[in-house]
N, C-alpha and C positions, 0 to 999 in steps of 0.2 A: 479066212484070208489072212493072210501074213504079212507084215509089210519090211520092207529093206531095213534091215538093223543100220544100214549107215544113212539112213533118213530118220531113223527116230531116235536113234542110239542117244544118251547121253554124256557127254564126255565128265569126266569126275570134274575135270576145273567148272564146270556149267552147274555142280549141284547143288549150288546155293541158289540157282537163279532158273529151274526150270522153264517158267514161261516163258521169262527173259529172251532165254536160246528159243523157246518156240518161234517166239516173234521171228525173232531174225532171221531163222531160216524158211518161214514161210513170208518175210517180208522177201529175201533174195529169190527162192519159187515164182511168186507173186509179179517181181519186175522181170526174169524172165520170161515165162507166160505173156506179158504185158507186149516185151520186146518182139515175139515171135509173131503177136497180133498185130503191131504196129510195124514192123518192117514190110506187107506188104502195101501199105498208104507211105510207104519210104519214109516213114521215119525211125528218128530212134529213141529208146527208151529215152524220157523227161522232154522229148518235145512237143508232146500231147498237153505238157501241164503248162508250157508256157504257151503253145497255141488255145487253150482253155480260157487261159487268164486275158488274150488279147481278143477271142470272139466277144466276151462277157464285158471287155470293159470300154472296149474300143484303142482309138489313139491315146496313148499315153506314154509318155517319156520314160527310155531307158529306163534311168535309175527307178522306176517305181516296177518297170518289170524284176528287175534286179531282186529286188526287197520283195515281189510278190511269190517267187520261185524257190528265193530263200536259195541260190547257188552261188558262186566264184561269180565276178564280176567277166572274169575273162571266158569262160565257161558260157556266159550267158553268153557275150558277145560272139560267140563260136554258133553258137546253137542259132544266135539270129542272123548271122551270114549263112548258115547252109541253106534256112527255113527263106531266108531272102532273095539265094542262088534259083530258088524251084520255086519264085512266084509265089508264095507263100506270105509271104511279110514285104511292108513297105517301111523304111527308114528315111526319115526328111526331117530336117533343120526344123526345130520349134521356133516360129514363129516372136512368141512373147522373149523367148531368150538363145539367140543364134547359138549358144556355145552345146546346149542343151537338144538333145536330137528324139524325136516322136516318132516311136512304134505304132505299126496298127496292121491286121490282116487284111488281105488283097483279096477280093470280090473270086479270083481262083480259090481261093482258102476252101470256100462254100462245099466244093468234093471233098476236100483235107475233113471238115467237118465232120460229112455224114461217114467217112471211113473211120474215124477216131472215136464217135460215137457206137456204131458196129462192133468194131474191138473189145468197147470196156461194157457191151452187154453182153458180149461172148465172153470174155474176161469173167464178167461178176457170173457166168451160168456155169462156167467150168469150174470156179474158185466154188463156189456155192453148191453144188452136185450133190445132190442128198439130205442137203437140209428143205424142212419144209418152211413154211412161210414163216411161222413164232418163230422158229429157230435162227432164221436170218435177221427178224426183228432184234431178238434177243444179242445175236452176236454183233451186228450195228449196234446196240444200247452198251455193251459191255466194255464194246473199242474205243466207242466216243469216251466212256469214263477213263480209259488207260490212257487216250490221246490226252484228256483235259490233266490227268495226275502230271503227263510226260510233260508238257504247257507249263504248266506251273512253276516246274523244275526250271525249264529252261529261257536265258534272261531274251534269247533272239527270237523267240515263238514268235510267228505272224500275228497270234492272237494276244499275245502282250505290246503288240505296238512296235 
């Protein structure tokens, strides 16, 4: 089997960095696939990760969704009106500090869930197609090491604080 020369090709500017460009275009791949799962639960690609982050942690204020998503502040604030418009998410005045406003998912969310959970098993079975079990171990143990090199590097990582 042969595969598309402009899927695997690599451009000369990229040959210092073969993996590099791997990454990236199986990271762009990856959220398409994602999006094509996730627009039949209406949504759109990265509103999974902040819906994720709000089943898991509960009510929590804005700005710690902000920092948990790691996006545009404005961007987030977009994503939580839509996910708010569909019953999705609740937005109300925190209590301890009125200026300060507390996110958290709405008891509708509950089907949002089990559709966004469906997607990213179908996701990891189509991403995954042909590897046997070690081999997905193995390529989990590998990413985690590139994720923690890329962390390190970087002074905004969620994992540096």
């Amino acid at each position: 089997m042969t595969s598309d020369p402009a899927c695997t090709e690599l451009p000369s500017a990229a040959r210092g960095g073969p993996v590099s460009h791997a990454v990236s275009r199986l990271a762009r791949l990856h959220r398409i696939a994602a999006g094509r799962l996730l627009k039949s639960a209406g949504l759109y690609p990265g509103q999974e990760f902040l819906m994720m982050y709000l089943w898991d942690a509960g009510a929590v204020r804005q700005s710690e969704v902000i920092k948990a998503v790691d996006l545009d502040p404005s961007t987030v604030t977009k994503m939580l009106q839509r996910l708010e418009q569909s019953g999705h998410v609740r937005r109300s005045p925190d209590p301890a500090d009125r200026r300060a406003v507390l996110v958290e998912a709405t008891d509708n969310s509950c089907a949002l869930l089990s559709d966004v959970e469906r997607a990213w098993t179908n996701l990891e079975e189509h991403t995954l197609a042909g590897l046997d079990r070690g081999e997905r171990e193995e390529l989990a143990r590998l990413l985690a090491k590139v994720e923690g090199n890329l962390c390190r590097e970087a002074a905004d990582c969620p994992e540096n604080g």
